[in-house]
N, C-alpha and C positions, 0 to 999 in steps of 0.2 A: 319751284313746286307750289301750285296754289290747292290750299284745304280747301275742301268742298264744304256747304255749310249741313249739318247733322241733314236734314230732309232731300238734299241732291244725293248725298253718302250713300240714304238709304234707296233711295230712286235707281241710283245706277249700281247697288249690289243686288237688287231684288230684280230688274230687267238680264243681269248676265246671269241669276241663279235660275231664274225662269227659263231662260235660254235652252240652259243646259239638261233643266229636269226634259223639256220641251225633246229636245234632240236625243236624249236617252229614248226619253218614249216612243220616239221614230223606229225604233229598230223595231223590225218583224218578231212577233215574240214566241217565235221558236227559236229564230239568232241569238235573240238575248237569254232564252236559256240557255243555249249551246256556248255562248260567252262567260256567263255567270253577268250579265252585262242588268243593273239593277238602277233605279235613281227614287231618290223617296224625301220627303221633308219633313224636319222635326220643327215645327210650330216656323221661324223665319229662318232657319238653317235649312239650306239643300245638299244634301247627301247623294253622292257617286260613286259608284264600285263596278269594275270592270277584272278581273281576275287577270284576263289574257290581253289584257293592254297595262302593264303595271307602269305606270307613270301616274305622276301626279293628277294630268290633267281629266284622267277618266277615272281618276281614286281619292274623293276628299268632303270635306266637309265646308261649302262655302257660307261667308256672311253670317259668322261666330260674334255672337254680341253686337249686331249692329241694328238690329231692330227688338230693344228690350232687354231685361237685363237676363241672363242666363246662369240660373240656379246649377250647383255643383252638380243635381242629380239627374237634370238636363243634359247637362254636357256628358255627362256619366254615358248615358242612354246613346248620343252623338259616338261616340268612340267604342262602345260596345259595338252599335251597327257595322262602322269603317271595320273593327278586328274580324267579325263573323263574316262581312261580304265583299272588302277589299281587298287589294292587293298589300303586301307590305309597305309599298312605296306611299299609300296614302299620308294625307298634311289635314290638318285641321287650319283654314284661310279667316286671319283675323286683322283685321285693318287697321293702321295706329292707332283710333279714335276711340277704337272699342275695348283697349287692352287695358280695362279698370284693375284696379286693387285686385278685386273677387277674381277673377278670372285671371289673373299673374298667378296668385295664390294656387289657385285650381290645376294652370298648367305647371308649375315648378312641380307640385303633388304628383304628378302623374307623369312626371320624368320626360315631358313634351318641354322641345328647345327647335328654335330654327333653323332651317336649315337653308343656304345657299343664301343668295342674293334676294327672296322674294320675287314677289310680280308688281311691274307696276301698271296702276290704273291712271287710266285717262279720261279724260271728258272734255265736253266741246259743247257750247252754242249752238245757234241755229245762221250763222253768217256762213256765207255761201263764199266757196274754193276759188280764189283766182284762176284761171285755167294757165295751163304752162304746154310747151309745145312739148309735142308726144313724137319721138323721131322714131320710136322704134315701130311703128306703124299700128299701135294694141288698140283693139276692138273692144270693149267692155258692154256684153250683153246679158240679160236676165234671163238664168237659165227656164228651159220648159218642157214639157214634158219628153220630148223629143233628145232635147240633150242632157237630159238627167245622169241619164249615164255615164255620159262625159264629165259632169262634174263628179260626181261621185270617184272615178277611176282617178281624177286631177287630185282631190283631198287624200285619196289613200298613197296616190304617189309622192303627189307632193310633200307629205309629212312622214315618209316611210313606214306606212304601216299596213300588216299584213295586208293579203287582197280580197281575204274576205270581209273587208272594212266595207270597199266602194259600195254595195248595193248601199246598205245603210243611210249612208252619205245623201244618197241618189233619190230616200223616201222625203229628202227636206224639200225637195223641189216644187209640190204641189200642195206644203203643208199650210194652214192656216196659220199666222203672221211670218212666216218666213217669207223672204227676197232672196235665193242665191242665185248667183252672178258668175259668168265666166269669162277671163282677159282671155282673147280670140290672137294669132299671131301666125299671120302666113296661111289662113285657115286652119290650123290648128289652135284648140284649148292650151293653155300653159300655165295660168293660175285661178286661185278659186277665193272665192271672200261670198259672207253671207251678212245680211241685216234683219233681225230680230224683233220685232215692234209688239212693245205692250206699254197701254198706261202711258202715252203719250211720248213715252222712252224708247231711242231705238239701241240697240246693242249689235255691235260689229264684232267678227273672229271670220273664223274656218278661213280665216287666210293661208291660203297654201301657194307655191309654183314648185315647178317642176326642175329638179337641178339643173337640166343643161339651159334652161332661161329662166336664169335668174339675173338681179343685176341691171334689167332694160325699163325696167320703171311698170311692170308690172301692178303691181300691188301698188302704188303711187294715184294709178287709174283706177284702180277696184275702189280703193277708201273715196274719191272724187266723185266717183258715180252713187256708192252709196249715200255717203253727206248729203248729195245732190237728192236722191231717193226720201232718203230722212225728212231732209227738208219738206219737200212736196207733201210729203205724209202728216205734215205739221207736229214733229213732236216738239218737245222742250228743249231735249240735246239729244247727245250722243257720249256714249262710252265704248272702250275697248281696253284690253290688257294686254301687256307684252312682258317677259322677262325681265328682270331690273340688271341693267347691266353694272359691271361694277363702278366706282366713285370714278370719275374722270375719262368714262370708256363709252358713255351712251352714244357720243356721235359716231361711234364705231359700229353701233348693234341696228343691224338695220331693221327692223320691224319699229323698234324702238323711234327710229328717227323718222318712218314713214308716217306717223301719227303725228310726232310733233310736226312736222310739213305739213299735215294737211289738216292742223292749226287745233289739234289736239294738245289740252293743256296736261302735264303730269299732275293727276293729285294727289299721288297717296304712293307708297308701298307698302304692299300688304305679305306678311310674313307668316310662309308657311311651316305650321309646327308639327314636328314629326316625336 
């Protein structure tokens, strides 16, 4: 694991926060009230609440005490929000670095404890991907307004979620700083990844494929073409997050191991408190 030093920490938690208020705001905003589907920031905290997606990753508070210090009645105000417009399943996401005195204190108070294994983050330079031979014949193209809909239908498949997810997905296609990208296979779509750019940072997710192809190196190619994207864009690096799998299991967890291939270093795990 190599520590980020404080100014990359905040670089690449302030590019995936952005990301994500970013991609909230994509949705149609009668869908999102028809969701309860909300994103809002309290001073360097961003806020996510989704009612009818209760999972962590569309219910939570990212980049807790990472940029300044955060007064008891700040966080107060943080957790207020998550209770009135989250699901249950919301975490409050704080990174080892950030986890001062004041804020241990604050969360023991407030009967918040971690749960599961965390997320872990990554990051990456700007050196470019050896190329490896691709046998299973995958196309990696940027999607356009033509195949929007294809990606969009890929992310909701691919991560199983309902189907009124896909249009949503489908508004990232022509948004301002977004890249999203479709692995093509036999002429069919089968996996989906997106690249985020702000501030010189570009931020990687919305990795998805499709159950019956998975496994062929998919997602291998998506992070390849993006890095490769990043690069031309000239940023500083790149980041992404994946599950932390547990002590002695990572080369097991594939998301996990597709970043480290494609020379993503682990920095951190950041542990979500419920």
């Amino acid at each position: 694991m190599n520590h980020p030093t404080p100014s990359t920490l905040a670089a690449i938690e302030r590019v995936e926060r952005l990301a994500w208020i970013d991609m909230f705001n994509a949705a149609p905003a009668t869908y999102a009230a028809s969701q309860g589907l909300r994103a809002a920031a309290h001073g360097a905290i961003g806020l996510l609440a989704c009612r009818s997606l209760p999972i962590a990753e569309f219910n939570r508070a990212m980049s807790v005490g990472v940029e300044g210090d955060c007064p008891a009645t700040a966080l107060d105000d943080v957790l207020a929000w998550l209770r009135e417009h989250a699901a249950a399943e919301a975490v409050l996401q704080c990174p080892p670095t950030t986890r001062n005195d004041a804020l241990q204190a604050w969360l023991r108070s407030r009967e918040l404890e971690p749960q599961g294994n965390g997320w872990a983050k990554f990051v990456r330079g700007t050196q470019a991907i050896v190329s490896r031979p691709n046998g299973a014949g995958i196309d990696v193209r940027q999607v356009t307004a033509e195949t929007a809909s294809q990606f969009g239908r890929v992310v909701q498949a691919g991560f199983g979620l309902p189907e009124h997810c896909a249009p949503w997905f489908a508004n990232l296609a022509d948004r301002p700083g977004w890249r999203v990208y479709l692995a093509w296979r036999n002429g069919m779509p089968i996996a989906s990844g997106a690249l985020f750019l702000h501030d010189g940072w570009g931020w990687m997710g919305i990795d998805a494929t499709l159950p019956g192809e998975r496994g062929l190196g998919a997602q291998t190619e998506l992070i390849a073409r993006r890095v490769a994207d990043g690069i031309d864009a000239d940023v500083a690096g790149l980041t992404a997050e994946t599950g932390q799998p547990a002590a002695g299991l990572e080369s097991s967890h594939t998301s996990f191991s597709n970043y480290q291939r494609g020379g993503f270093d682990h920095a951190y795990t950041r542990a979500n408190y419920r």
